[in-house]
ChimeraX commands (.cxc) that place a marker at each C-alpha (Angstrom):
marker #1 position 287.68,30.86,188.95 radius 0.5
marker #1 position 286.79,28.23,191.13 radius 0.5
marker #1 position 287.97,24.39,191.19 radius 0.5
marker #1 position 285.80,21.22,191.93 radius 0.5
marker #1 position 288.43,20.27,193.80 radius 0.5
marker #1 position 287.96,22.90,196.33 radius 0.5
marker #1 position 284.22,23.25,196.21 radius 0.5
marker #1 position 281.33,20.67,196.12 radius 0.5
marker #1 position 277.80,20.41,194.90 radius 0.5
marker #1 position 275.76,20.60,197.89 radius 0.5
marker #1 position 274.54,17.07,199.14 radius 0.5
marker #1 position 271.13,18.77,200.38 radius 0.5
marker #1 position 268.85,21.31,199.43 radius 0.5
marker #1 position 266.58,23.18,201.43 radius 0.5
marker #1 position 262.93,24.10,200.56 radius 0.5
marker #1 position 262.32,27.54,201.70 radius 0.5
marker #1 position 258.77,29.51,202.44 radius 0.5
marker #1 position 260.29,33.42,201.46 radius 0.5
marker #1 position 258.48,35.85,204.13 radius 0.5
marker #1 position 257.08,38.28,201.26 radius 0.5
marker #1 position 253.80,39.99,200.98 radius 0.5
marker #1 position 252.72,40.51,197.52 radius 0.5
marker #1 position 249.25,40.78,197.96 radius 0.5
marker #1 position 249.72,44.59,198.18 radius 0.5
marker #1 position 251.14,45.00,194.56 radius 0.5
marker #1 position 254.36,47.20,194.38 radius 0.5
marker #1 position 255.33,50.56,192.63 radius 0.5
marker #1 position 255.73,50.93,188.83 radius 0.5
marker #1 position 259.10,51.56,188.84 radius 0.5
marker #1 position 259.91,49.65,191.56 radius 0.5
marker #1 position 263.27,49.32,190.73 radius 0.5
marker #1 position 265.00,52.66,192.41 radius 0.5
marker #1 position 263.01,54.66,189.86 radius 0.5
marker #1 position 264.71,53.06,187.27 radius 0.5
marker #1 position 262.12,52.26,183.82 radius 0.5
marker #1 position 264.60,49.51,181.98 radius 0.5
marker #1 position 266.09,47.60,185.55 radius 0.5
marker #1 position 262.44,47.55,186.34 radius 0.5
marker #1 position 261.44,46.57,182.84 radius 0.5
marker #1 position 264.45,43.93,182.13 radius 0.5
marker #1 position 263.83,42.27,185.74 radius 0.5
marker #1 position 260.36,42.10,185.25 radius 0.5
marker #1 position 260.66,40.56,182.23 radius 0.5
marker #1 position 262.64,37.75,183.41 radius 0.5
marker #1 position 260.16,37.42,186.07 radius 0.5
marker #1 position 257.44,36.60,183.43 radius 0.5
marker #1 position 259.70,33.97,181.51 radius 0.5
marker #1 position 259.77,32.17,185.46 radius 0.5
marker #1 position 256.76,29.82,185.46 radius 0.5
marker #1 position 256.97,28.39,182.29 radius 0.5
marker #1 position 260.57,27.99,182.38 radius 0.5
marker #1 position 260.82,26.92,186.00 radius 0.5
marker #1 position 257.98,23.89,185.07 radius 0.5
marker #1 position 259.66,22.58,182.46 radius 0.5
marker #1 position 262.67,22.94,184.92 radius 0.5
marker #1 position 260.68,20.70,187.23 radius 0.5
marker #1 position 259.47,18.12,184.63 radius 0.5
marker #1 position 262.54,17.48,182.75 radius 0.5
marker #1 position 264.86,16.94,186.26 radius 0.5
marker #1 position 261.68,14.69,187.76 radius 0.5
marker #1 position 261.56,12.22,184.66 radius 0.5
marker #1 position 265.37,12.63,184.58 radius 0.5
marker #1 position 265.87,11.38,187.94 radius 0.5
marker #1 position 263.28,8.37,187.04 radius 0.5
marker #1 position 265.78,6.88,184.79 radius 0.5
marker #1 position 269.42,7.14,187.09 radius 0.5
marker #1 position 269.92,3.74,188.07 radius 0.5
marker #1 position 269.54,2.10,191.91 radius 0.5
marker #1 position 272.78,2.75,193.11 radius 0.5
marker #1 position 274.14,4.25,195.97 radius 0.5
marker #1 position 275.55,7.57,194.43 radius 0.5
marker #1 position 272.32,8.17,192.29 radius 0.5
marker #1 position 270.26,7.51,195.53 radius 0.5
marker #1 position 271.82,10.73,196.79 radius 0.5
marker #1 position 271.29,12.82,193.58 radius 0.5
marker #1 position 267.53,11.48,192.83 radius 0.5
marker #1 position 267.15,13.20,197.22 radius 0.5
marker #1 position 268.86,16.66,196.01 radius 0.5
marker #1 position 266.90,16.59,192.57 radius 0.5
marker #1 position 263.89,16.44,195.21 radius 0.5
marker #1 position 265.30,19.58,196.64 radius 0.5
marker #1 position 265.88,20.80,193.75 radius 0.5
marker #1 position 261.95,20.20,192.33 radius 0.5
marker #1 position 260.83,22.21,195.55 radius 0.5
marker #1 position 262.79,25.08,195.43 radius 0.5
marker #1 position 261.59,25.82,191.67 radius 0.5
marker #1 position 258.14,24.90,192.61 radius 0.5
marker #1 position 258.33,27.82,195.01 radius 0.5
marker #1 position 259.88,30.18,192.77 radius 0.5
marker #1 position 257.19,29.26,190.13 radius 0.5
marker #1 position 254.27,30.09,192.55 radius 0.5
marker #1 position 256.01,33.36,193.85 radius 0.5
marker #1 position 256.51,34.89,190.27 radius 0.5
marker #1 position 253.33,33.87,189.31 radius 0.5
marker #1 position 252.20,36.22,192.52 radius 0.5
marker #1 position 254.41,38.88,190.89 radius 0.5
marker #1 position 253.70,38.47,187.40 radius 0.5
marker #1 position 249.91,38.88,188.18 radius 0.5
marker #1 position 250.57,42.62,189.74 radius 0.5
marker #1 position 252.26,43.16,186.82 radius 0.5
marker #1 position 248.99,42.54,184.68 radius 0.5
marker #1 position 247.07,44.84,186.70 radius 0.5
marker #1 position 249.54,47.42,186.06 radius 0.5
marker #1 position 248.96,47.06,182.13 radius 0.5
marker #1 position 251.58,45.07,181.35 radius 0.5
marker #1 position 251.45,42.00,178.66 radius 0.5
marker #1 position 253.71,38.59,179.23 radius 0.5
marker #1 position 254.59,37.14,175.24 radius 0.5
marker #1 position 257.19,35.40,176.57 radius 0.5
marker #1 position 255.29,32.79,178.96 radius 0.5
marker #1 position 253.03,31.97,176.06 radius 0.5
marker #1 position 255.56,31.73,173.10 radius 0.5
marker #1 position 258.22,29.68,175.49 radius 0.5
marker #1 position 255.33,27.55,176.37 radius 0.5
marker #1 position 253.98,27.07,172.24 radius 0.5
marker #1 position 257.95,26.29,171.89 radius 0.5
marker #1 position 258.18,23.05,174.71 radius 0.5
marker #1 position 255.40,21.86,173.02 radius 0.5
marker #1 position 256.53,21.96,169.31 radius 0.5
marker #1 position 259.84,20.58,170.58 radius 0.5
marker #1 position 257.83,17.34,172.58 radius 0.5
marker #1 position 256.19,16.84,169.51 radius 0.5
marker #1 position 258.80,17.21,166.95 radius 0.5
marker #1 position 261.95,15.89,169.14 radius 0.5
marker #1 position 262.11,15.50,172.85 radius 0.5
marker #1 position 258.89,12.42,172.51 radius 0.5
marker #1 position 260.07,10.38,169.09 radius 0.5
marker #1 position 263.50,9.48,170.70 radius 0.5
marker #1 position 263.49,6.87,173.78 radius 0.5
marker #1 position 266.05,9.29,175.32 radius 0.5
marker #1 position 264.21,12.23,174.72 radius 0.5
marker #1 position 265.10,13.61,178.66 radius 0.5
marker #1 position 268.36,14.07,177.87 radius 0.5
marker #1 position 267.66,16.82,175.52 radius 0.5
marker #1 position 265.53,18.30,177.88 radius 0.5
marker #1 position 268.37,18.32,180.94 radius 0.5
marker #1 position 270.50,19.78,178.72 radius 0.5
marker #1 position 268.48,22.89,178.13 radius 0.5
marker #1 position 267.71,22.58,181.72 radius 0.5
marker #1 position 271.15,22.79,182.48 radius 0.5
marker #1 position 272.15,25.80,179.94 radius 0.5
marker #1 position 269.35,27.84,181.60 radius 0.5
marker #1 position 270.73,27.04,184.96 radius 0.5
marker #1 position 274.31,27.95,183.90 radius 0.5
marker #1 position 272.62,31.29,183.36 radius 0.5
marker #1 position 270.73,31.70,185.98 radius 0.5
marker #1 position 272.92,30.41,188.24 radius 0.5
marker #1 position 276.01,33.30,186.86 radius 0.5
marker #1 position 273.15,36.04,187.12 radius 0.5
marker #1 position 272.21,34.70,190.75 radius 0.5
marker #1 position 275.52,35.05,191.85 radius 0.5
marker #1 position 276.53,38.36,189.94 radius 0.5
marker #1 position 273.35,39.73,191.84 radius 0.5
marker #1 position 274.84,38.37,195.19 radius 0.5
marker #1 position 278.40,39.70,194.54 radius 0.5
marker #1 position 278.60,43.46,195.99 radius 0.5
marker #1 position 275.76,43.97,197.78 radius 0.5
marker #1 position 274.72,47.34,197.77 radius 0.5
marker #1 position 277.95,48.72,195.89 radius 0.5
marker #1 position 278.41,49.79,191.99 radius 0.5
marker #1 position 277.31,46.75,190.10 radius 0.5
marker #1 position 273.99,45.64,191.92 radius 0.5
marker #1 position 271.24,46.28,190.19 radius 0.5
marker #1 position 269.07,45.58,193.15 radius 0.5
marker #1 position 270.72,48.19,195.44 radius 0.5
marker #1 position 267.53,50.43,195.37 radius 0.5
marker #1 position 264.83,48.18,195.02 radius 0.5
marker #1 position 261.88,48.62,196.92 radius 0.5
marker #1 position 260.85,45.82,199.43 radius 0.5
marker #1 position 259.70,42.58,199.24 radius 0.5
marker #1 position 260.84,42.78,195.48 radius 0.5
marker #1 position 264.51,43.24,196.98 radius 0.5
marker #1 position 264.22,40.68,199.44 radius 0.5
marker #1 position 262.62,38.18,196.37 radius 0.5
marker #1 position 265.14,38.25,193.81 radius 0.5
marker #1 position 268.15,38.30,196.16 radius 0.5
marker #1 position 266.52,34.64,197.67 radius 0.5
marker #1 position 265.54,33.28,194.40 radius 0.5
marker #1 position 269.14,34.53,193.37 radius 0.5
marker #1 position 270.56,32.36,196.02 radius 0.5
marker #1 position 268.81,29.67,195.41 radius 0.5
marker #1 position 269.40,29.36,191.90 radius 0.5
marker #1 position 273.31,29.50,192.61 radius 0.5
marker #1 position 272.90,26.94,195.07 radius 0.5
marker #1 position 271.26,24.14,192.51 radius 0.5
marker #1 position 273.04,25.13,189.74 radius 0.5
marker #1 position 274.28,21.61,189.84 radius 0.5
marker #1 position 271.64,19.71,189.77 radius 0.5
marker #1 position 269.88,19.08,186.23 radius 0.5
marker #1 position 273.83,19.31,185.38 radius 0.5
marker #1 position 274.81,16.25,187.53 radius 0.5
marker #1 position 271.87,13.93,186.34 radius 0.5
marker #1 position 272.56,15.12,182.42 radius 0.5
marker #1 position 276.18,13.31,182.74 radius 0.5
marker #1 position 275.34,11.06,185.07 radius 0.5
marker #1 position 272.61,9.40,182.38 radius 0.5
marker #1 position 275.27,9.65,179.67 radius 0.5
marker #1 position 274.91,12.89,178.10 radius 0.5
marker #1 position 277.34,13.95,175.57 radius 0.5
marker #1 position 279.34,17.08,175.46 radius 0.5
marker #1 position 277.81,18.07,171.81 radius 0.5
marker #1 position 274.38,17.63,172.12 radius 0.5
marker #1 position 275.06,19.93,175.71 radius 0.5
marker #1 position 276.83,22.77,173.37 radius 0.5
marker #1 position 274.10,22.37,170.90 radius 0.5
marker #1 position 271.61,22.98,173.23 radius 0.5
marker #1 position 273.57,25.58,175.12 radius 0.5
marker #1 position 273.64,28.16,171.78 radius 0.5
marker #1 position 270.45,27.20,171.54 radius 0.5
marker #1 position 269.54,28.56,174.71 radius 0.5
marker #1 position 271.70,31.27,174.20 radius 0.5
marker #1 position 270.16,32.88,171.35 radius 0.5
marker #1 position 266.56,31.85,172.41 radius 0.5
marker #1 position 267.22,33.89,175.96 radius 0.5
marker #1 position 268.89,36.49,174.59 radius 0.5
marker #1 position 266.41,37.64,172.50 radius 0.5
marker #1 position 263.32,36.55,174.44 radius 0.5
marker #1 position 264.61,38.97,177.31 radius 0.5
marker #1 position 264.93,41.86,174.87 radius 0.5
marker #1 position 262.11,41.86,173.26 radius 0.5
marker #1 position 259.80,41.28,176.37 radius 0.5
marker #1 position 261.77,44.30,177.80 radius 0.5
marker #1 position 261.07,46.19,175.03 radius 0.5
marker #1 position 257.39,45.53,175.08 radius 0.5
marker #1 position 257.49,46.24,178.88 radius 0.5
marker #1 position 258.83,49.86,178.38 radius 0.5
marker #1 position 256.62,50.31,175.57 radius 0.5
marker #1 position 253.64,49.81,177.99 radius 0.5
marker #1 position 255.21,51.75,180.33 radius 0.5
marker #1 position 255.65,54.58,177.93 radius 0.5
marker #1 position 258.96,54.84,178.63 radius 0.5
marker #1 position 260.83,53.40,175.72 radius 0.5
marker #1 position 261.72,56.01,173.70 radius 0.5
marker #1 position 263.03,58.29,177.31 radius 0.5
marker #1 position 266.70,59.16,177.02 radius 0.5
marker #1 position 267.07,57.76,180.43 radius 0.5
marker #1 position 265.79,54.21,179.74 radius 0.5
marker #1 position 268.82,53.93,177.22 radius 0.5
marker #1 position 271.00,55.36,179.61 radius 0.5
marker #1 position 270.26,52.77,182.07 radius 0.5
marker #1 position 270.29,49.79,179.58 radius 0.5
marker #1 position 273.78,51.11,177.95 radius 0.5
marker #1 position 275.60,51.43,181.93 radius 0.5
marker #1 position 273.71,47.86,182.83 radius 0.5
marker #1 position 274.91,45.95,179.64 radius 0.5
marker #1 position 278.46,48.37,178.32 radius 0.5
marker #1 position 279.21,49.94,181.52 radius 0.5
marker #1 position 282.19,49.58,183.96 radius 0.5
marker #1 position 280.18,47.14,186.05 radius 0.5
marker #1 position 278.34,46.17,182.34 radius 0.5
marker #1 position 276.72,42.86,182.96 radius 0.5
marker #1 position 278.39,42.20,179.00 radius 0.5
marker #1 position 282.10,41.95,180.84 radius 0.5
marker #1 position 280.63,40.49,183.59 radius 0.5
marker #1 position 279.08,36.90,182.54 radius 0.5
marker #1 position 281.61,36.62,178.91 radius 0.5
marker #1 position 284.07,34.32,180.82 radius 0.5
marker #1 position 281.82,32.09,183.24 radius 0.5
marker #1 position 279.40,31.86,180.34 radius 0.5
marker #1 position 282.12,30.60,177.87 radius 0.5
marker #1 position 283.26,28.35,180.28 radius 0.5
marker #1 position 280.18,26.18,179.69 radius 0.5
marker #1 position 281.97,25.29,176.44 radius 0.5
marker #1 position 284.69,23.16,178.32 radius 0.5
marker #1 position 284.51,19.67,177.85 radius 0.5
marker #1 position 285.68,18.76,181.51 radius 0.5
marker #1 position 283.22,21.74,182.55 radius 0.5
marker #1 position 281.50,21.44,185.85 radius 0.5
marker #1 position 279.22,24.52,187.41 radius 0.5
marker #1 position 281.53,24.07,190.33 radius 0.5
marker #1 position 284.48,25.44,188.83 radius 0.5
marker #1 position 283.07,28.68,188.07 radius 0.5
marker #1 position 281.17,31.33,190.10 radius 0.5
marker #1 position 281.20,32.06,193.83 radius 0.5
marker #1 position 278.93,29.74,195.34 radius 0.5
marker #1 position 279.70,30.80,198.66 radius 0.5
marker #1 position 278.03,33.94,198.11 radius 0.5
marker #1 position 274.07,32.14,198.73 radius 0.5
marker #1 position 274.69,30.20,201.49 radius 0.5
marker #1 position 275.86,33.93,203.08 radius 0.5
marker #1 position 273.40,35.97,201.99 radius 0.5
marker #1 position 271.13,33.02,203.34 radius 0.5
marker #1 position 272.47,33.32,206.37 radius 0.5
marker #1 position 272.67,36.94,206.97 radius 0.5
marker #1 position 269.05,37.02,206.43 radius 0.5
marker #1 position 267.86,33.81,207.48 radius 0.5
marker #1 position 265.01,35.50,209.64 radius 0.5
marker #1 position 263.10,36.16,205.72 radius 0.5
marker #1 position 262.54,32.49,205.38 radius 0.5
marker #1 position 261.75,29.75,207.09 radius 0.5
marker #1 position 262.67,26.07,206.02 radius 0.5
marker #1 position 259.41,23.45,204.93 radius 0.5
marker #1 position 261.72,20.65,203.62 radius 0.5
marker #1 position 263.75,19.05,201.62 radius 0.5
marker #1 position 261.81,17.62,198.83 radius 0.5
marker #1 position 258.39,18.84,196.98 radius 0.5
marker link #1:1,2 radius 0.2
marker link #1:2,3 radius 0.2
marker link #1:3,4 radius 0.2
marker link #1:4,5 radius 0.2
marker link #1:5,6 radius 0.2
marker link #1:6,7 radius 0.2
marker link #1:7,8 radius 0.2
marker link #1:8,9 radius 0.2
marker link #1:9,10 radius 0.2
marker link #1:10,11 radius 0.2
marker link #1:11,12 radius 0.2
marker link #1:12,13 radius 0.2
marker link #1:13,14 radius 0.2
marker link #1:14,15 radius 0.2
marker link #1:15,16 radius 0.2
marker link #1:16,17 radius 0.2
marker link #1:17,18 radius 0.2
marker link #1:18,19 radius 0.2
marker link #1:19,20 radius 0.2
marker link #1:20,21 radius 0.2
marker link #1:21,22 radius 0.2
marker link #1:22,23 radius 0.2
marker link #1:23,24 radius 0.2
marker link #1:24,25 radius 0.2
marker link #1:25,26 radius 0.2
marker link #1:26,27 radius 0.2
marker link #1:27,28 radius 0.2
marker link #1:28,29 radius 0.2
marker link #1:29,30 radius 0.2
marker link #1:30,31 radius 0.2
marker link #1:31,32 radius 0.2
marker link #1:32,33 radius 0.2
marker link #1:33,34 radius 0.2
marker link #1:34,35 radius 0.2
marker link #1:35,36 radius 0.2
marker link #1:36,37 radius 0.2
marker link #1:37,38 radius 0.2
marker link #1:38,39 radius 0.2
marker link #1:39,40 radius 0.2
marker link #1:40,41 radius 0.2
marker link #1:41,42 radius 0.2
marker link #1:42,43 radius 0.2
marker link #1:43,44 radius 0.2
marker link #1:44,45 radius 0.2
marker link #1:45,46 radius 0.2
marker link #1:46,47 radius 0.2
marker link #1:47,48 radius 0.2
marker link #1:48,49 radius 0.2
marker link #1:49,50 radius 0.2
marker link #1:50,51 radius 0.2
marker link #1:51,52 radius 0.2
marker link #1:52,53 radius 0.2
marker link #1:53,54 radius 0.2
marker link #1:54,55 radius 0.2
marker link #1:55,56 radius 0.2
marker link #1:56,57 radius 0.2
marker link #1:57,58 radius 0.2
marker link #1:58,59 radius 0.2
marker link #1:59,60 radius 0.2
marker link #1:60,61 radius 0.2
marker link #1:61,62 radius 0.2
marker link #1:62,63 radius 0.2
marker link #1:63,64 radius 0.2
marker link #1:64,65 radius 0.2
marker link #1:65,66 radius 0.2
marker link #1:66,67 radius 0.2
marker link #1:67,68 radius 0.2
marker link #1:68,69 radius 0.2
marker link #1:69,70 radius 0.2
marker link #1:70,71 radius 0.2
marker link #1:71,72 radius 0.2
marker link #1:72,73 radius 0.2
marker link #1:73,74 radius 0.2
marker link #1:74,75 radius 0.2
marker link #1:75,76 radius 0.2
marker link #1:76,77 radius 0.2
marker link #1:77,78 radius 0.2
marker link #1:78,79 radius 0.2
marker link #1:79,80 radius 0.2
marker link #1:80,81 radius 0.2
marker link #1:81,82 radius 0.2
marker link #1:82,83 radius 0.2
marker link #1:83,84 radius 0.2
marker link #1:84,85 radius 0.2
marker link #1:85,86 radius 0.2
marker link #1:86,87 radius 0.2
marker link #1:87,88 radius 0.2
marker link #1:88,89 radius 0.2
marker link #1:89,90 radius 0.2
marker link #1:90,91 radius 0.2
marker link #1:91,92 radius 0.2
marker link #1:92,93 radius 0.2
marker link #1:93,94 radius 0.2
marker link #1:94,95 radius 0.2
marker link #1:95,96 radius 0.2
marker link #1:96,97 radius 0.2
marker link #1:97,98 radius 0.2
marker link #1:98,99 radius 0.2
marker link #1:99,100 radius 0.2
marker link #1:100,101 radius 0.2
marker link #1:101,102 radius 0.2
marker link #1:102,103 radius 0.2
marker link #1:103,104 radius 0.2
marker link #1:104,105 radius 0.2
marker link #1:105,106 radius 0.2
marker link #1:106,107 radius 0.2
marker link #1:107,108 radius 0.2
marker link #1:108,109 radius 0.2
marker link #1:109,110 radius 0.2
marker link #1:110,111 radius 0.2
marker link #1:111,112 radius 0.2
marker link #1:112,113 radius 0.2
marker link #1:113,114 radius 0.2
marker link #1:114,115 radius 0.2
marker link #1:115,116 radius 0.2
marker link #1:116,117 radius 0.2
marker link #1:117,118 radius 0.2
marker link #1:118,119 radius 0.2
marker link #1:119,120 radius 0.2
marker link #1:120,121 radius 0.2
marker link #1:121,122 radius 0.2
marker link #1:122,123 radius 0.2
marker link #1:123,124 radius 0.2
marker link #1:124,125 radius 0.2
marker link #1:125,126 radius 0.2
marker link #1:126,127 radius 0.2
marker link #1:127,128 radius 0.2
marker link #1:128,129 radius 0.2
marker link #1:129,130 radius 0.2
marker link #1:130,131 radius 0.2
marker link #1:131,132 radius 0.2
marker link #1:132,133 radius 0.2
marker link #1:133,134 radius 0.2
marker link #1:134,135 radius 0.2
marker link #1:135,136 radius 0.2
marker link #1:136,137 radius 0.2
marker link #1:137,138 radius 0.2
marker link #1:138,139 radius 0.2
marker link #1:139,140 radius 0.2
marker link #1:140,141 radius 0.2
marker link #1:141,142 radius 0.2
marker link #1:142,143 radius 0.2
marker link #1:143,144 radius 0.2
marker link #1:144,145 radius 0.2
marker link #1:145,146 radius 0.2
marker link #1:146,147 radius 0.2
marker link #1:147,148 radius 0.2
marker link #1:148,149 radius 0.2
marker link #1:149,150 radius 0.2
marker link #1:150,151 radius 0.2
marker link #1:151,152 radius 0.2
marker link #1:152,153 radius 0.2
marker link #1:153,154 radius 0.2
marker link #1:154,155 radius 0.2
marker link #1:155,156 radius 0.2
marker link #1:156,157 radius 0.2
marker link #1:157,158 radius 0.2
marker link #1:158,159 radius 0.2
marker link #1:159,160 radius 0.2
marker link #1:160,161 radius 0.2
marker link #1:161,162 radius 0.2
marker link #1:162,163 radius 0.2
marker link #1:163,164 radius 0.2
marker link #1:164,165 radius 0.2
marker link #1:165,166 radius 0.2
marker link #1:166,167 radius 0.2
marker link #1:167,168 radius 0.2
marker link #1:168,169 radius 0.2
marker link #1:169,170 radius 0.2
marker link #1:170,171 radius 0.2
marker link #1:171,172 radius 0.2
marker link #1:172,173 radius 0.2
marker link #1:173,174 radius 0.2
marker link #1:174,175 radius 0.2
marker link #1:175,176 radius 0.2
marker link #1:176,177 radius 0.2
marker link #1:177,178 radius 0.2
marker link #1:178,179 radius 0.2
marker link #1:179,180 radius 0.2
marker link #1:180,181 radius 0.2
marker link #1:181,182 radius 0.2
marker link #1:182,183 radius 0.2
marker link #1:183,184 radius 0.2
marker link #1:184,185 radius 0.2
marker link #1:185,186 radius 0.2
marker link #1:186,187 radius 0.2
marker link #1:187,188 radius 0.2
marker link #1:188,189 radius 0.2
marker link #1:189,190 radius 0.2
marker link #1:190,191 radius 0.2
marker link #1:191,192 radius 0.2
marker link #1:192,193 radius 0.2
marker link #1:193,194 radius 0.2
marker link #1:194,195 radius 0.2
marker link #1:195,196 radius 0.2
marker link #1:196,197 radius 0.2
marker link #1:197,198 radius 0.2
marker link #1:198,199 radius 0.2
marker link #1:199,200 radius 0.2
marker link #1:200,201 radius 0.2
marker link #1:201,202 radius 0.2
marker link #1:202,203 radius 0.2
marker link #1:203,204 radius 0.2
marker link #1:204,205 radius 0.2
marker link #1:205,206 radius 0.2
marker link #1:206,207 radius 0.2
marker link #1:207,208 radius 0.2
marker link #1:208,209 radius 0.2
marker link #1:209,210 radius 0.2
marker link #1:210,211 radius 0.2
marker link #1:211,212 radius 0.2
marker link #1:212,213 radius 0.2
marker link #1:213,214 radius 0.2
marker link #1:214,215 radius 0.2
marker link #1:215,216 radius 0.2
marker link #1:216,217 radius 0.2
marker link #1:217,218 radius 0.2
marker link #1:218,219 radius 0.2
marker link #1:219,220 radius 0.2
marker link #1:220,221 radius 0.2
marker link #1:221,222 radius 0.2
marker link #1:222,223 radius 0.2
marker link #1:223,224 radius 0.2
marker link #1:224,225 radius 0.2
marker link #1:225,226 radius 0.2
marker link #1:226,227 radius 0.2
marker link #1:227,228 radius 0.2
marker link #1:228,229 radius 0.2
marker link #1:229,230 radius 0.2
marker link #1:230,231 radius 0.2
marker link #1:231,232 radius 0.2
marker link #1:232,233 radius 0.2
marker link #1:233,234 radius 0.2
marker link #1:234,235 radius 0.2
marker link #1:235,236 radius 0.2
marker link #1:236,237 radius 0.2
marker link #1:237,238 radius 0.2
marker link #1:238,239 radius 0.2
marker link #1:239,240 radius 0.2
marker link #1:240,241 radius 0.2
marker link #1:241,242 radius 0.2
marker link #1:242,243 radius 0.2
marker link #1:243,244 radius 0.2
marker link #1:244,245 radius 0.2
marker link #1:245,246 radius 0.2
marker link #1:246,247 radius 0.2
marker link #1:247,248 radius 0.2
marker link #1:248,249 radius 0.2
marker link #1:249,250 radius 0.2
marker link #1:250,251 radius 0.2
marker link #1:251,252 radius 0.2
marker link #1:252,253 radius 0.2
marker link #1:253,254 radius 0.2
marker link #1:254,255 radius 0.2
marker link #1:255,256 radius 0.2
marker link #1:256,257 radius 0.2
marker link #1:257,258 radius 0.2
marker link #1:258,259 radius 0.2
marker link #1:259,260 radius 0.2
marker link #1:260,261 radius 0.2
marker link #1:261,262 radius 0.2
marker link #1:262,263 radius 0.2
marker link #1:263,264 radius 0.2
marker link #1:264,265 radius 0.2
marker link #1:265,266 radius 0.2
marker link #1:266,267 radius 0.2
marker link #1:267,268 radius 0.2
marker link #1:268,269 radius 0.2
marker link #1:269,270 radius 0.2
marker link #1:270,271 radius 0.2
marker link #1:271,272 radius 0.2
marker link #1:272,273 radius 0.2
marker link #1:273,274 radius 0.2
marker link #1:274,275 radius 0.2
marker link #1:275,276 radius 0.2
marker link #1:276,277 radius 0.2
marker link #1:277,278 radius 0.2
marker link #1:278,279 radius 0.2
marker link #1:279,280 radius 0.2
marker link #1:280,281 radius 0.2
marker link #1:281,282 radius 0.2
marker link #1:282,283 radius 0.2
marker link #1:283,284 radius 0.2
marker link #1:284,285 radius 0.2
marker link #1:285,286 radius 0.2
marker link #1:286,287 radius 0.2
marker link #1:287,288 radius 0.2
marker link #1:288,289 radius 0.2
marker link #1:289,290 radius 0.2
marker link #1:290,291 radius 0.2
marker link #1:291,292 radius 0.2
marker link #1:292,293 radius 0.2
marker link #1:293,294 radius 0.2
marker link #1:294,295 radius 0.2
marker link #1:295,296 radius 0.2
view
């Protein structure tokens, strides 16, 4: 584990054009052949738009409300950053998620996250004057997450563990970035959520909230992908999904202790993770993107 006092939020945050070409569609199992690591990362990929604009809205009107100083001026430029880099994820998986149509495949999960931000404007988030708040803080649980699966996707490269090691291209090349990025903001929505006075219990309710609402989102949209597929009920789909969640390199063992560090009350995203790992892998293939800006 990693201390704030050694590592720093970044003070700027690049908006990146990825040098991907999905308009040729990709392979079924694009995945190395795999049916469930094909099926469980597509199905996060569908969860991506929705998510990533209510990512966008809730740090925007979040950043309205930090007041004119000095300090905040710096945070309202990275939440710009910040706004961009989603905004391009969002449009990319949206690229991605439409191949995934063609190939028969049926996204619940966009639709009944999207019915769900609505009942919660409606019921919650609009009746109180600091409604924001409760939105950063589910902001900020999902960016715990995918901020500890961005860097577990970074962390050995090509060795036992990644489940990206024989991914076909540009699909490689697209989660490793948005991996990167998503360890890099990981901060953000964070920052501006204590920053505007948000308390430690409303961020744990939130975070179990998240937690459950993830959890079994992801499974069940997996599920319905490998029941498209036909592939559900194959021994070897539940051979893969055992070794990926139970395994020695189990994702389970992996994310237990950075995930239940959230629960701190002098928690920072910081302190946990190795955020060095995208800014090298950004790097080492800096020739697969090319920077537009800093802000959307």
């Amino acid at each position: 584990m990693t201390t704030s006092a050694t590592l720093h939020a970044p003070t700027e945050l690049t908006v990146r054009r990825l040098s991907v070409d999905l308009s040729q569609g990709f392979s079924r199992h694009w995945n190395g052949g795999d049916a469930f690591l094909t099926a469980y990362a597509n199905a996060l990929s569908m969860s991506f738009p929705v998510g990533e604009q209510f990512f966008i809205d809730s740090v925007k009107e979040g950043a309205k409300h930090l007041p004119d100083t000095a300090q905040n001026a710096d945070l309202k430029h990275i939440a710009k950053g910040f706004i961009g880099q989603e905004a391009t994820h969002r449009h990319l998986h949206g690229l991605y998620n439409a191949h995934l149509e063609k190939q028969g495949l049926v996204n619940h999960w966009g639709p009944r996250a999207l019915k769900r931000q609505e009942r919660g404007r409606e019921k919650l988030f609009n009746q109180s004057d600091r409604g924001y708040l409760h939105e950063l803080a589910i902001t900020a649980a999902f960016e715990h997450y995918t901020a500890i699966f961005g860097e577990l996707t970074l962390a050995n490269l090509d060795q036992p563990g990644d489940c990206f090691a024989q991914a076909d291209e540009p699909l490689k090349t697209l989660w490793r970035w948005h991996a990167a990025e998503e360890s890099e903001h990981k901060c953000v929505a964070f920052d501006i959520y204590q920053r505007l006075g948000g308390n430690h219990a409303w961020r744990m309710r939130w975070f179990w909230y998240v937690t459950v609402q993830f959890t079994t989102d992801v499974l069940r949209q997996t599920v319905n992908n490998l029941w498209h597929d036909k592939t559900l009920f194959k021994p070897s789909t539940w051979w893969s999904a055992g070794k990926f969640f139970l395994g020695r390199h189990g994702m389970v063992w992996r994310v237990a202790k950075p995930l239940w560090a959230y629960t701190r009350k002098d928690f920072h995203p910081m302190q946990v993770g190795q955020p060095h790992l995208s800014q090298d892998w950004l790097k080492a293939h800096a020739e697969q993107w090319r920077a537009v800006g800093t802000a959307a």
